[in-house]
SEKE-594199 format. One record per residue (C-alpha): residue number from 1; residue in three letters; chain; x, y, z. Coordinates in steps of 0.001 Angstrom, whole numbers, plus 524288, in hexadecimal, padded with zeros to 5 digits. Last residue first. Layout:
<nodes>
(node NUM, 'ALA', 'A', (X, Y, Z)),
...
</nodes>
This chain:
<nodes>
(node 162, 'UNK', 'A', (8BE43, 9CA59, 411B8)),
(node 161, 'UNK', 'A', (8BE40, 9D76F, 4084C)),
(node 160, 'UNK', 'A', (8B948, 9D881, 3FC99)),
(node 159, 'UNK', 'A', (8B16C, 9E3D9, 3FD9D)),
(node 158, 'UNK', 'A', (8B9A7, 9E9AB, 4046D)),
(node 157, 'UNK', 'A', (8C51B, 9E884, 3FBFE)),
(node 156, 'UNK', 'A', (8BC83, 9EBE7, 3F0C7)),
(node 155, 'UNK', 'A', (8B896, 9F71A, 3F6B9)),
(node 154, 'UNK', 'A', (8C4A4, 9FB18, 3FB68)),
(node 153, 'UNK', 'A', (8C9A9, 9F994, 3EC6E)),
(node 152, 'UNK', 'A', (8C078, A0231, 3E755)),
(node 151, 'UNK', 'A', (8C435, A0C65, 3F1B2)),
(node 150, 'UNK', 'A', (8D40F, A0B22, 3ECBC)),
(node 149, 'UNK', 'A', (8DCAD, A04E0, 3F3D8)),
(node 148, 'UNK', 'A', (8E9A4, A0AB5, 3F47F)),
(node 147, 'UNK', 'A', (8E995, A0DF5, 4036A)),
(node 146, 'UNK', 'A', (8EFA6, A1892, 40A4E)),
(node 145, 'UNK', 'A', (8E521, A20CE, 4067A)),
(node 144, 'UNK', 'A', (8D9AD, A198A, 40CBE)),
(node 143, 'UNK', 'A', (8E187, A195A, 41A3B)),
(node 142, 'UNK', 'A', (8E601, A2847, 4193E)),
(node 141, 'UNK', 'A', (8D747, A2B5C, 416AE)),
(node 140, 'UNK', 'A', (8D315, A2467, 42142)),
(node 139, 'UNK', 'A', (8DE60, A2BA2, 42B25)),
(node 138, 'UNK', 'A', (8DAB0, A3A9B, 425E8)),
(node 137, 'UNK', 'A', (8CCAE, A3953, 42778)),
(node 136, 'UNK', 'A', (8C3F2, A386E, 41C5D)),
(node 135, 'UNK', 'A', (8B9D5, A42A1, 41DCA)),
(node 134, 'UNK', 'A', (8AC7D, A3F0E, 41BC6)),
(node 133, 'UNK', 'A', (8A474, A4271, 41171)),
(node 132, 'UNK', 'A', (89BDF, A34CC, 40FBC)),
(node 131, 'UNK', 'A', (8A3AF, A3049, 403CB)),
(node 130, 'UNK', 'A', (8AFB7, A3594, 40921)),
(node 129, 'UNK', 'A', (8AE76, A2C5C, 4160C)),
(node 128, 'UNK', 'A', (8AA6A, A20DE, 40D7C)),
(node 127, 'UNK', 'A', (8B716, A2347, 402A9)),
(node 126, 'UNK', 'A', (8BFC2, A2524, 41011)),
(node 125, 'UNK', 'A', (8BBEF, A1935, 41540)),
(node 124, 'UNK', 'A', (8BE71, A10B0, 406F5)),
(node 123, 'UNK', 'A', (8CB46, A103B, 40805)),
(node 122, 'UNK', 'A', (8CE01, A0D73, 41872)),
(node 121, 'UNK', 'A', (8C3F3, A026D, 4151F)),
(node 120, 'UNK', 'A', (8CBC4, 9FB25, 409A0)),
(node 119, 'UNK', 'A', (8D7C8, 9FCDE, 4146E)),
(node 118, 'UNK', 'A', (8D311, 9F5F6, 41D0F)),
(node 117, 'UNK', 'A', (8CDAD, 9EA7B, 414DC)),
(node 116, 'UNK', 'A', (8DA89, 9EA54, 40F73)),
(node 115, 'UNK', 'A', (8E456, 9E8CE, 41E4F)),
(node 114, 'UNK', 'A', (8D6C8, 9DEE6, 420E1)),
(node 113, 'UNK', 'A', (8DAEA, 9D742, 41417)),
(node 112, 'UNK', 'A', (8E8EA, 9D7E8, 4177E)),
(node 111, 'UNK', 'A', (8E938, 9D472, 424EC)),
(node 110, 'UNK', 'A', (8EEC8, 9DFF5, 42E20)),
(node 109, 'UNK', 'A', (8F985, 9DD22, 43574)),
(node 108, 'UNK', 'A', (8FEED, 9E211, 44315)),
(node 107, 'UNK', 'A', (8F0E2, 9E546, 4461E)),
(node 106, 'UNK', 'A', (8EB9B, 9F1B8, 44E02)),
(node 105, 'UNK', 'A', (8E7DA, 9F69D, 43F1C)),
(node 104, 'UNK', 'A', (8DB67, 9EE2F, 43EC7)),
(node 103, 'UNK', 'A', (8D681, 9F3FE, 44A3B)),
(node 102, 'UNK', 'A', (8DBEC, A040A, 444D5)),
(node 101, 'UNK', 'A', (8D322, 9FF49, 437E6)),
(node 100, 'UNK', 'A', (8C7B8, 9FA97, 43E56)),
(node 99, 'UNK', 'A', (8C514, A053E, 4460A)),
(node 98, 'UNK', 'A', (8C8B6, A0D68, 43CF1)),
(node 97, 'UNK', 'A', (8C0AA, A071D, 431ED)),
(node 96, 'UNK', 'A', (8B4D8, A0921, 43D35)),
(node 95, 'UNK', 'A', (8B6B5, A17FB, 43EF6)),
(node 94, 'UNK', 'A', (8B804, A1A1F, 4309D)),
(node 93, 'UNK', 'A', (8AAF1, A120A, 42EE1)),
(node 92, 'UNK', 'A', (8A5C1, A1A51, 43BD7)),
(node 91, 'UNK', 'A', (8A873, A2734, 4321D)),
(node 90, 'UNK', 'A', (8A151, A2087, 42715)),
(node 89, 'UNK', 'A', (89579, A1E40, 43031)),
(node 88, 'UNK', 'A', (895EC, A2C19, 4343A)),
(node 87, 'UNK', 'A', (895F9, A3225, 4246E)),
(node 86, 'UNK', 'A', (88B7F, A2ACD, 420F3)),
(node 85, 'UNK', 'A', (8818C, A3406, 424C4)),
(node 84, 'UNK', 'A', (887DE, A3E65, 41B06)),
(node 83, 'UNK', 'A', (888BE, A3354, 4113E)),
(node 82, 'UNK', 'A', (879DF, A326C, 40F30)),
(node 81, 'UNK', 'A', (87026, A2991, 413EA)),
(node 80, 'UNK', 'A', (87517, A2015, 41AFB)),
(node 79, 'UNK', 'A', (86F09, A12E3, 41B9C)),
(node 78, 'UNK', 'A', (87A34, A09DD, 41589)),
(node 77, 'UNK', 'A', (88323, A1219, 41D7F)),
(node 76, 'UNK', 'A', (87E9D, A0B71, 428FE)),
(node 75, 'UNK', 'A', (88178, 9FC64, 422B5)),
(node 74, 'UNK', 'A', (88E33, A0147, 42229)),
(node 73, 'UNK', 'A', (88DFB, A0868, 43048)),
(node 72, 'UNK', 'A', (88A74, 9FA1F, 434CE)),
(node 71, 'UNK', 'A', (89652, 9F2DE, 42D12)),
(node 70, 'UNK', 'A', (89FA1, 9FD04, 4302F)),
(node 69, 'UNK', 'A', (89BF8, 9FA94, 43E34)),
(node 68, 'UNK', 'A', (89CFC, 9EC71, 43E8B)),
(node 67, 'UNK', 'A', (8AB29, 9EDB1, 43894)),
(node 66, 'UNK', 'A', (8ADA6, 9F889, 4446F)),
(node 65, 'UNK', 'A', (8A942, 9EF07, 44F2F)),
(node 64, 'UNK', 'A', (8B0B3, 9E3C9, 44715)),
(node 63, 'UNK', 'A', (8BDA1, 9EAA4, 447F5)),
(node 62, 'UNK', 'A', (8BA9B, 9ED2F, 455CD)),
(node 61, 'UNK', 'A', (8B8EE, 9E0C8, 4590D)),
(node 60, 'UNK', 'A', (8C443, 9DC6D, 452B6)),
(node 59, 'UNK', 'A', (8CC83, 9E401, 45845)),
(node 58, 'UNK', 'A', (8C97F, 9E124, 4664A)),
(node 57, 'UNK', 'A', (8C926, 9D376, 46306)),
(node 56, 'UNK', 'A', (8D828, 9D5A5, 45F3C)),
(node 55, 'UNK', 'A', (8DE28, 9D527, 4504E)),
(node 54, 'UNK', 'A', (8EAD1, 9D157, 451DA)),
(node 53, 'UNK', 'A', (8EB76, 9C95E, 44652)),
(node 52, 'UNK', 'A', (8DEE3, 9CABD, 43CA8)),
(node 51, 'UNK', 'A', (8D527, 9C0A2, 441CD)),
(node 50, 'UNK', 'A', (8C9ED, 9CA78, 4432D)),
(node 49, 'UNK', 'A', (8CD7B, 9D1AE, 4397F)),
(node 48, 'UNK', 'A', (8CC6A, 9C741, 42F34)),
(node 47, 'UNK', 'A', (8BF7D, 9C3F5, 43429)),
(node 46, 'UNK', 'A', (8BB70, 9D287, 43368)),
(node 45, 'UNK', 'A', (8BF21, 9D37C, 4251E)),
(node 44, 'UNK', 'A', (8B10B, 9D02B, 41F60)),
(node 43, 'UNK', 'A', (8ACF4, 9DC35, 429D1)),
(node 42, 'UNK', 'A', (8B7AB, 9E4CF, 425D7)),
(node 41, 'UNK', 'A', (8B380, 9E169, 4174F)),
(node 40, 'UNK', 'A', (8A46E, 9E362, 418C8)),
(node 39, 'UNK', 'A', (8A6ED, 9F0D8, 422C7)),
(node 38, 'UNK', 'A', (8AF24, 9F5FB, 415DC)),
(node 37, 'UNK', 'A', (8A65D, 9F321, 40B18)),
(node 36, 'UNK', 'A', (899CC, 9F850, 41332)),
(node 35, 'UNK', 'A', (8A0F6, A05FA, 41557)),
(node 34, 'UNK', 'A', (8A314, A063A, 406D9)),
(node 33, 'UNK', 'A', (89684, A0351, 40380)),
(node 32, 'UNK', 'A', (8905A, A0BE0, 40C16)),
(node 31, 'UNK', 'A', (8990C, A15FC, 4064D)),
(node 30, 'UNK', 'A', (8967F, A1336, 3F9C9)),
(node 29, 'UNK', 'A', (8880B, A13CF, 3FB89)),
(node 28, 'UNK', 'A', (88B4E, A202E, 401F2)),
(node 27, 'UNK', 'A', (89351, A2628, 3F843)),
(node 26, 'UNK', 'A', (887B1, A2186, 3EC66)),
(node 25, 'UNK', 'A', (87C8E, A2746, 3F58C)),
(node 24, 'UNK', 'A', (88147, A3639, 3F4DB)),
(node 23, 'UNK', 'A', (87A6D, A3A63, 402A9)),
(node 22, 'UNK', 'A', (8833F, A45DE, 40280)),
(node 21, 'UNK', 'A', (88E3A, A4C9C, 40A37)),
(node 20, 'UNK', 'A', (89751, A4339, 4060F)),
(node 19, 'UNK', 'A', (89BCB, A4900, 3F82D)),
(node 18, 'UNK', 'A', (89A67, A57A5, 3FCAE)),
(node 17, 'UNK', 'A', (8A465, A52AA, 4071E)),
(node 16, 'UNK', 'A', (8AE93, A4DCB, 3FDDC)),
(node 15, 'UNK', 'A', (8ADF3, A58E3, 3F563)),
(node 14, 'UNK', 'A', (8AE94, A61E6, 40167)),
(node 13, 'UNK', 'A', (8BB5F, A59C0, 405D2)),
(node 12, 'UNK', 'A', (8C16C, A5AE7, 3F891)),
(node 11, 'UNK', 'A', (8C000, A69BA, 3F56A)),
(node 10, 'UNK', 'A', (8C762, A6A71, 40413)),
(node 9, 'UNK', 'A', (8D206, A62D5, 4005A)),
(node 8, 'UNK', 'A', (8D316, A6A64, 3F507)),
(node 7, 'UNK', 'A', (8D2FD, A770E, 3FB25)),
(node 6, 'UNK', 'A', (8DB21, A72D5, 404D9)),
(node 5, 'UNK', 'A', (8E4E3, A6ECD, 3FB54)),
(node 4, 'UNK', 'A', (8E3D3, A7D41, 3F3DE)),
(node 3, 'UNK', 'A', (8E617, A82EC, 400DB)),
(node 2, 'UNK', 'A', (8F2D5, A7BB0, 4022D)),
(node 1, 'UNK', 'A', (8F3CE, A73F1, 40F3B)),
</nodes>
């Protein structure tokens, strides 16, 4: 690596971090809203899921064990009080879309609207980690990158999503 890229890179991640560091109540309310977009459309999926082909009770269950728990650490975010204390719950979302994300993957094919609702999440994750200053690990980013939807149009996937 060039010093001048390391530099850069570096210039970045302090940016980044001076950004989360704060209790800046526009990134969190985005955030929460964010968080709450994604547990909604997993949750108005879970039907779908649940009779996807080759989907096991196993799966299922823990697809809706990590659905429930995006929906509580939503409704926890709602009473945080700065990004720095968000920072945990956002981690467990990461934790949850993987859960959900290596179940979902065990099947020979994906349904379309789950395949999108999937991949509306894997956009917007790194946008809540960077909001609260935490680093985007190298396999989330890789998943938000690979796709060409843009953050706007997670929302709207999410948001629309049933």
């Amino acid at each position: 690596m060039h010093r001048r890229h390391f530099i850069s890179l570096t210039a970045g991640v302090l940016t980044l971090s001076a950004c989360g560091s704060g209790s800046n109540s526009t990134a969190l309310d985005t955030v929460v809203s964010d968080v709450n977009l994604i547990a909604s459309a997993f949750q108005n999926i879970l039907p779908q899921i649940a009779a996807a082909n080759g989907i096991t009770p196993d799966m299922e269950a823990t697809i809706s064990a990590a659905i429930t728990d995006l929906q509580t650490i939503a409704t926890e975010l709602r009473t945080t009080h700065g990004l720095n204390e968000a920072q945990p719950l956002v981690k467990q979302v990461e934790d949850d879309l993987n859960v959900i994300i290596l179940n979902i993957g065990k099947l020979h094919t994906i349904p379309t609207s789950i395949a999108v609702v999937l991949q509306a999440a894997s956009v917007l994750l790194p946008v809540i980690e960077n909001a609260v200053a935490l680093q985007v690990p190298p396999k989330v980013a890789l998943r938000a990158t690979s796709s060409r939807m843009t953050t706007d149009q997670a929302r709207s996937v999410l948001r629309t999503a049933h």
